[in-house]
N, C-alpha and C positions, 0 to 999 in steps of 0.2 A: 504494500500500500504506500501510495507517494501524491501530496499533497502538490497543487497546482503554484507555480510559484508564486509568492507573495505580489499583492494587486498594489498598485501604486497607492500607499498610504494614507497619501493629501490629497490626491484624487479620488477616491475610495467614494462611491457615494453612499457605504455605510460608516458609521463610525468606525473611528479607528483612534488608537492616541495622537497619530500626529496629525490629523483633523477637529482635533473639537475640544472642546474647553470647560469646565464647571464649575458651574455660578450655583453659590450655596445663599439662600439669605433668609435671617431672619431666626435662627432656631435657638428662642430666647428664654428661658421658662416660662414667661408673661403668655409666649405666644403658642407653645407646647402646652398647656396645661388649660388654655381655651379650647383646643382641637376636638371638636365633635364627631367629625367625620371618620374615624380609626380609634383604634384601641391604644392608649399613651403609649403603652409600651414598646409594640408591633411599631406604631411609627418612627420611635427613636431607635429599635434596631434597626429601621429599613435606611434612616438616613446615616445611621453609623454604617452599613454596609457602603451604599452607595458613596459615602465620601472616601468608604478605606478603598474602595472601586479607583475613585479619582487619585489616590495617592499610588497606587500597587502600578495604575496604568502611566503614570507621572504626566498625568495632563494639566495644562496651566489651571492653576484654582484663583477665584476670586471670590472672597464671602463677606458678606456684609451684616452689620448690623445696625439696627435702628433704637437713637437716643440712648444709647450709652454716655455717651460724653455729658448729656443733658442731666443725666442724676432719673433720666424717667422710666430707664429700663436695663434692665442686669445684662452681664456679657452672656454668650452663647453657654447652654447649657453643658458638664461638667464632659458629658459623651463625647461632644462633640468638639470640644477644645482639647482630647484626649488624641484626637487623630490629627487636628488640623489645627492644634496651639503656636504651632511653629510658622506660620502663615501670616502674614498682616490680614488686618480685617479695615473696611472702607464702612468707617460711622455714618450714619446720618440723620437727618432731620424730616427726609422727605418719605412718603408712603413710597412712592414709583423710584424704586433703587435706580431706574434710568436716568429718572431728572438729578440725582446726583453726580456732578461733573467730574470727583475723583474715581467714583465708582464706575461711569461711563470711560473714563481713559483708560480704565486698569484692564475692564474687557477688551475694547482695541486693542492694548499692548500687547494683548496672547495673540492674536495676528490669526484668528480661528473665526471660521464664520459659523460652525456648529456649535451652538450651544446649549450643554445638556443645564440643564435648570430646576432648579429645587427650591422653593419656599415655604412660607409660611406665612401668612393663612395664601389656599389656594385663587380665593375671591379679591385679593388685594397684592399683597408683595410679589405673589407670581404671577397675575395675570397680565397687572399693567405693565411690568416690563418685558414679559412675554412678549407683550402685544404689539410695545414698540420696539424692540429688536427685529418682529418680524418685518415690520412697515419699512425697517432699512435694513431690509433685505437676507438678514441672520436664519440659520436653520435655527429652529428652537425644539428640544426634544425635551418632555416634560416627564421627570421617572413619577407616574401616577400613583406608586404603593408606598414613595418614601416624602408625600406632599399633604395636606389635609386643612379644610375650611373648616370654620366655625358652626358649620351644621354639613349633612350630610347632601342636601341640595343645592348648597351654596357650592359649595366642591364642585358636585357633577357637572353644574352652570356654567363653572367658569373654569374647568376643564374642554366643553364644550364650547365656550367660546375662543377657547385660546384654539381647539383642532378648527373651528370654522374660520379663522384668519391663518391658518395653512400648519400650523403646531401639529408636532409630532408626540404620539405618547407612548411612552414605552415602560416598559417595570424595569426593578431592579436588578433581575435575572439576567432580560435580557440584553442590558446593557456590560454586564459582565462578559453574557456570552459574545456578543458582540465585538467589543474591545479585545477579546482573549484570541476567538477566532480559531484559532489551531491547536490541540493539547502539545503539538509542537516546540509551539515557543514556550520552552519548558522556565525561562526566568521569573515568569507571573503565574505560572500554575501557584505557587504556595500559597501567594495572596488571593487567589481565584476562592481555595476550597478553604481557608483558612477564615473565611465568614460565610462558610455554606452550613449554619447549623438552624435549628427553625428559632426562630424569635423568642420560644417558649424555655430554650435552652438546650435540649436536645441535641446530639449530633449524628444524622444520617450516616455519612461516612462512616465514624467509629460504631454509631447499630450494624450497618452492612456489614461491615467486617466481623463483627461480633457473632 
């Protein structure tokens, strides 16, 4: 068995690490502990996976946070400064992380027009800049099971309005499977299966083998 040779990376019209980039924002307790739409927990696995996704694959990260500075909301929750502490984070004041000008440079700077996107709540911090990264032109791929609104209709809404303005949605799997691509490229396998356990704690791998 012999795999087809590797597809041009940055031309690739799926993901791939050297096509695309991830935008984290928002994941603050304030705004984790409003979350109707998912079970707390299942969701801060899903974005712990997903970020350690964006570290394991080394794709440009940019994560913002809103009103820290201000004294009106705490830094990102403990998980997720766990993976991605070593990172600058882009403060700010504005709902639409795009209308923030440091925030808007730092995506430009990764020089990626794919952008996988995660926020919090789904009806606000990730639809409006969803919205406008699409309108200039950005792929925008949205991991559906590591994102969650204030109620569970809020979610679907504007899940559904971010796919009717041409937004992509994808889960956390398969953005994994995606970026990995080949059990070939044997240097991110460890971080591939190394958050493949269920949310509950459990580990497939280690039961299978069992």
């Amino acid at each position: 068995m012999s795999s087809e040779p590797i597809r041009d990376p940055k031309s690739d019209h799926l993901l791939t690490p050297e096509n695309s980039a991830f935008i984290i924002i928002d994941y603050q307790p304030i705004q984790v502990s409003s979350i109707r739409s998912m079970n707390h927990e299942e969701l801060v696995f899903n974005i712990v996976a997903t970020a350690k996704a964006a570290v394991n694959y080394k794709l440009p990260i940019v994560h913002s946070t809103v009103n820290v500075a201000t004294g009106r909301n705490k830094p990102p929750i403990p998980e997720i400064q766990a993976v991605l502490g070593h990172l600058p984070t882009y403060d700010r004041t504005s709902i639409n992380s795009w209308e923030d000008v440091e925030f808007k440079r730092a995506v430009e700077a990764t020089g990626r027009r794919k952008l996988i996107m995660t926020a919090l709540w789904t009806e606000a911090c990730l639809a409006f800049p969803a919205l406008d990264a699409l309108k200039e032109g950005y792929e925008v791929y949205v991991v559906v099971d590591a994102v969650g609104g204030t109620s569970t209709a809020a979610h679907e809404a504007a899940l559904r309005r971010i796919e009717q303005a041409g937004g992509k949605l994808i889960s956390k799997t398969q953005l994994y499977c995606e970026l990995q691509r080949d059990w070939s490229r044997e240097a991110t396998v460890p971080g591939f299966t190394n958050v493949f356990q269920n949310w509950d704690g459990s580990n497939p791998e280690k039961d299978f083998k069992d």
